[in-house]
N, C-alpha and C positions, 0 to 999 in steps of 0.2 A: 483521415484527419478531419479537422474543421473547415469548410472554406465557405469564402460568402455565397455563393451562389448553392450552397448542397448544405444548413447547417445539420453535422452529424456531431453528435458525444460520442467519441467511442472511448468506454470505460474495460481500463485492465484488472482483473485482480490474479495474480499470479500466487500460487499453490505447490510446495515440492520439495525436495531436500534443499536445506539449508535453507527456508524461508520462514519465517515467523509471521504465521496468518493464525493467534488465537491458542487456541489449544495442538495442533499438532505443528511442532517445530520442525521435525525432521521427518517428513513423510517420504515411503519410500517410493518405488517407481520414477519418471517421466516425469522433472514438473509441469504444470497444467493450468492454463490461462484461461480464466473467465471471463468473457467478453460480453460488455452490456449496450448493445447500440441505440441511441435514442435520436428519437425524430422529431424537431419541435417545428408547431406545431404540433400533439398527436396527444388525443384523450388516452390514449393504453400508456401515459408515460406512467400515472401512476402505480397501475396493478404492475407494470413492467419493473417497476423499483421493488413493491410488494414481493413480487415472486421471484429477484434477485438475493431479498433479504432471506426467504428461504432456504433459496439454492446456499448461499452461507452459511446459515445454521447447520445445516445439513454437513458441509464441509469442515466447519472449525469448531464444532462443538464433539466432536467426536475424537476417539486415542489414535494416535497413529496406524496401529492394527489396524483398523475399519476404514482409514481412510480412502485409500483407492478404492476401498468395495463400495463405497459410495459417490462416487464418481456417477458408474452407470443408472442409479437412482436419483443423481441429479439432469443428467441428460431427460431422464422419462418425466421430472418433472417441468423441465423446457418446454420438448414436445406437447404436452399439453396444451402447450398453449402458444401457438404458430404465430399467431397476431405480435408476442412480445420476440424481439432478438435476445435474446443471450444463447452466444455460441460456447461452445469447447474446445479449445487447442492443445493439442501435446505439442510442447516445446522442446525441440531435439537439440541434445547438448552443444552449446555456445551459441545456441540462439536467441537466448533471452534479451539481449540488446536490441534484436532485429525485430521482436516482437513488442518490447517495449517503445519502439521508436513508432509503430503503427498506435499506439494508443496518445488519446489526449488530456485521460485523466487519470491516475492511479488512484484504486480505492485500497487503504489500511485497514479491514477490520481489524479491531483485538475486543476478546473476551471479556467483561468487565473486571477491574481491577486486576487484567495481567499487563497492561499498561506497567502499572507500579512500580516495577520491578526490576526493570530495563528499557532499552531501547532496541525496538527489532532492526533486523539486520535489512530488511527490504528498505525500512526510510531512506539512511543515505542511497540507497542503492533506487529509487525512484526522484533521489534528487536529484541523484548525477545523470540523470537521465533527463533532465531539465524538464518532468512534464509536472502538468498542477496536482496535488495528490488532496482526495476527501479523508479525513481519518476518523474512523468510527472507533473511538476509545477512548480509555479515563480522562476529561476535560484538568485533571490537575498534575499527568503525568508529565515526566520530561519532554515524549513524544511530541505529545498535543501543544507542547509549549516551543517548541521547534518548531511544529507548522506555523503556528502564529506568529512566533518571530519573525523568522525568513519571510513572510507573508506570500507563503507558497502554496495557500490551500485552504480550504475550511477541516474546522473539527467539528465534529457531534458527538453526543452524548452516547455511547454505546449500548447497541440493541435498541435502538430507536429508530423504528420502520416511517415515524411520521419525520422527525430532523434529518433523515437519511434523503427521503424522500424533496424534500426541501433543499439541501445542499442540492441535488441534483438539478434541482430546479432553479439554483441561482448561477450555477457552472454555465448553464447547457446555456444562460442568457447572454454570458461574456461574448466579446471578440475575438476574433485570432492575435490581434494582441495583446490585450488583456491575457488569455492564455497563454503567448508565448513571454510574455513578463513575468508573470509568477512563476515560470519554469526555470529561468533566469538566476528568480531570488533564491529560489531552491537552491539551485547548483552553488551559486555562489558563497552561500550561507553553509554548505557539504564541503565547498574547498576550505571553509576558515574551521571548521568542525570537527570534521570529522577526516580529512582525508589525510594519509599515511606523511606527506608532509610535512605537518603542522602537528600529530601526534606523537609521531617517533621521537622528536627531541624532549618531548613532556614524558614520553613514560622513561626512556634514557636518565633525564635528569631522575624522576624520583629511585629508580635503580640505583642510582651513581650516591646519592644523599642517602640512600637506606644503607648502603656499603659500605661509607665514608662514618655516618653514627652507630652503626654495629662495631667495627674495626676502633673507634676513640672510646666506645664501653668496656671492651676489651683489655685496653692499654692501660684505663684508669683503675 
């Protein structure tokens, strides 16, 4: 994590069935955490952002079929380059909480303009996890308006290696409270949102009124 004395970014992006990172929503295997560690002070922060954004392209722009075959193609493009951290985790089933609670920022890529569409299933799911989340995707989708709201996080513009770069670099300047506040607004903005409490009686009602004006069409 963050602590004054050692300041670390460690940035998660997690990868795998039932996660919506981009183009493959349901990849199969193991899913697999990207881990982006950053050192500040440290001149490599930016090629280290550079060759994260990579290692993404790499991962989300591809079908489901190729995805795990490019796993091993992103490790080789790591190693290249020993100077920058970004690790690899296979995440062994119900550990994804335990792996999220090591990271201090959640990164969102999505693919430009599949924002649009929906809302991925990881947002709530790094909100309730109260950490700060970057979201690289459509500045006019639901998503992106969520992070702003909740004021849980920055957004940028998607596929933009230099605003990427930049978010990382206003993150990495916060404090550990600053960080642990915007985790906060997340979750808190997740309980009024999105979470099974506060929906169930909403999708209920409109069931109940769609059943109630079918059944009085009926009659008339």
């Amino acid at each position: 994590g963050v602590h004054a004395d050692q300041p670390l970014l460690h940035c998660l992006l997690q990868s795998g069935p039932a996660v919506h990172v981009a183009g493959p929503h349901h990849a199969v295997g193991q899913p697999l955490a990207v881990v982006f560690r950053v050192e500040e002070p440290s001149a490599l922060f930016q090629s280290g952002v550079e060759l994260l954004q990579v290692i993404l392209c790499q991962l989300i722009q591809r079908d489901v079929s190729q995805f795990r075959d490019n796993v091993p193609i992103c490790r080789e493009l790591a190693s290249n380059y020993p100077e920058v951290c970004i690790e690899f985790w296979d995440v062994p089933d119900g550990k994804v909480p335990e792996v999220q609670a090591q990271a201090d920022v959640m990164l969102l890529p999505v693919k430009k303009g599949a924002a649009m569409s929906s809302i991925p299933s990881k947002l709530p799911a790094y909100m309730f996890s109260q950490k700060v989340i970057i979201g690289s995707l459509d500045m006019e989708s639901d998503t992106a308006k969520a992070i702003i709201e909740s004021n849980s996080g920055l957004v940028v513009e998607p596929e933009d290696v230099q605003q990427l770069i930049e978010a990382f670099q206003e993150v990495s300047e916060w404090d550990v409270q600053t960080l642990e506040q915007k985790g906060r607004n997340g979750f808190d903005y997740a309980i009024k949102r999105f979470s099974r409490k506060q929906n169930l009686p909403l999708i209920t009602d409109l069931i109940r009124n769609y059943a109630t004006d079918n059944t009085s069409c009926r009659k008339a």
